[in-house]
C-alpha atoms as a printed R data frame, in Angstrom:
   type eleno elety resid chain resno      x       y       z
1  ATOM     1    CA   UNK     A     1 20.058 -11.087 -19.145
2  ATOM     2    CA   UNK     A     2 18.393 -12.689 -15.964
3  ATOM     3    CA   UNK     A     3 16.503  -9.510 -14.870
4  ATOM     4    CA   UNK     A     4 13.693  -9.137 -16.530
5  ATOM     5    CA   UNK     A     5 11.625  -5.851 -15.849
6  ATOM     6    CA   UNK     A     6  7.989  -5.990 -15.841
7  ATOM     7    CA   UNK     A     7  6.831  -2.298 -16.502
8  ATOM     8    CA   UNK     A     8  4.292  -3.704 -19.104
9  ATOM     9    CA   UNK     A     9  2.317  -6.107 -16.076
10 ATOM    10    CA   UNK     A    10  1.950  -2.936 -14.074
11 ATOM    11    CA   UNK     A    11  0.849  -0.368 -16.613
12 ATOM    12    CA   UNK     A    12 -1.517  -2.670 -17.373
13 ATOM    13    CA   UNK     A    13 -2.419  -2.838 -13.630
14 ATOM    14    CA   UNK     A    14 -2.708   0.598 -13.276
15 ATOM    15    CA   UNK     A    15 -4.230   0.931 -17.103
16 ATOM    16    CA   UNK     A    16 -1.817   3.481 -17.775
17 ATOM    17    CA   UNK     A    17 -0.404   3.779 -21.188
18 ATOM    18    CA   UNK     A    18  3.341   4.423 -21.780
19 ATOM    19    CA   UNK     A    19  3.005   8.147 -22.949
20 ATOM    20    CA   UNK     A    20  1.763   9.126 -19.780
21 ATOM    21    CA   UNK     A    21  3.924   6.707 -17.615
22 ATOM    22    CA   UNK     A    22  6.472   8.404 -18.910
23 ATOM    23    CA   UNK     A    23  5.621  11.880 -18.290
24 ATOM    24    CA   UNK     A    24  4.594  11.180 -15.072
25 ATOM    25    CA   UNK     A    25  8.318   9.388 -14.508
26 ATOM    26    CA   UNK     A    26 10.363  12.259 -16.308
27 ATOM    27    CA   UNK     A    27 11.353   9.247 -19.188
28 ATOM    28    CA   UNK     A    28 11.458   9.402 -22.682
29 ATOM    29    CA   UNK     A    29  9.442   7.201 -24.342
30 ATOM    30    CA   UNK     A    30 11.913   5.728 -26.080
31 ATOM    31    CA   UNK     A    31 14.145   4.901 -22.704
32 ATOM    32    CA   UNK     A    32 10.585   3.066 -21.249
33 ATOM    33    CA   UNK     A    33 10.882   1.085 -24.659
34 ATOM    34    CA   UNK     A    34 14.301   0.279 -24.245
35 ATOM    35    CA   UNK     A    35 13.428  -0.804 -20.140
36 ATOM    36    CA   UNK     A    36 10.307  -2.437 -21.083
37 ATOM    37    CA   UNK     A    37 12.359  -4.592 -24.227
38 ATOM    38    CA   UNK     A    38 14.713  -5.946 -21.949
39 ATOM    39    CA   UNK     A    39 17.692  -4.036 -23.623
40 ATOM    40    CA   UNK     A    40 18.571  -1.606 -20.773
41 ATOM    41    CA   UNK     A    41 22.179  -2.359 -18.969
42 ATOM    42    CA   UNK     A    42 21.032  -0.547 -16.040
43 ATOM    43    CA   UNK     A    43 18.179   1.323 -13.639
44 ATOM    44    CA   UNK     A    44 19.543   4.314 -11.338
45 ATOM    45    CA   UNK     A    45 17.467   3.912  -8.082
46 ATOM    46    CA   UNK     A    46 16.378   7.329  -8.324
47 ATOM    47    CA   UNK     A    47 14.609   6.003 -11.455
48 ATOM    48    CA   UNK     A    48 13.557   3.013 -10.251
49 ATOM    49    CA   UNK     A    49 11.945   4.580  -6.993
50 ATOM    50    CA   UNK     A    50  9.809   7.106  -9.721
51 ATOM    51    CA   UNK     A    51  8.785   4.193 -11.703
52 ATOM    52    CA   UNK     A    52  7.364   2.462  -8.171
53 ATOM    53    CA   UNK     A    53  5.858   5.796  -6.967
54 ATOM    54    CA   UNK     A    54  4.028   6.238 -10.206
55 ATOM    55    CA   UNK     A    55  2.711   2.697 -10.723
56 ATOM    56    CA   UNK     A    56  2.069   2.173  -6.677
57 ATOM    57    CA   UNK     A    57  4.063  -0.606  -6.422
58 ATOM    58    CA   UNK     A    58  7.196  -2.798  -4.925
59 ATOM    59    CA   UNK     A    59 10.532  -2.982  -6.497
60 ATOM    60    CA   UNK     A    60 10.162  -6.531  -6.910
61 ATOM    61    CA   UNK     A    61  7.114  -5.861  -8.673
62 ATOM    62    CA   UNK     A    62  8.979  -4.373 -11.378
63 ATOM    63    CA   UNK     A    63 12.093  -6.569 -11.409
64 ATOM    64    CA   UNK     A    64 12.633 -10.255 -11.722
65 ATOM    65    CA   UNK     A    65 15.220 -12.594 -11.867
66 ATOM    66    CA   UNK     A    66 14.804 -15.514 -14.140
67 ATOM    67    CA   UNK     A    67 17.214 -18.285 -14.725
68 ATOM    68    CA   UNK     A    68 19.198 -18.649 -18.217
């Protein structure tokens, strides 16, 4: 898949491990493995704005589109 999310850059960023990330999101940790893996199909926005509100950061921060 050409989006590739980059949770693991900013946790590392912030220095926040996934555990809390996802408690502070409202994730599982399992569904933060499966986002940070690359094996999720799809990111409500809803979700998406939590993850940016948590980690302080941009969309595009967490997204990125790389050629096949």
């Amino acid at each position: 898949m050409p989006i590739v999310v980059r949770i693991d850059v900013e946790l590392a960023r912030q220095k926040m491990s996934v555990g809390e990330f996802a408690d502070r999101v409202g994730l599982t940790p399992a569904n933060v493995a499966v986002l940070k893996n690359g094996r999720a199909k799809a990111v409500r926005f809803s979700t998406l704005e939590a993850m940016c509100r948590v980690l302080n950061c941009q969309p595009g921060d967490l997204l990125e589109f790389v050629e096949d």
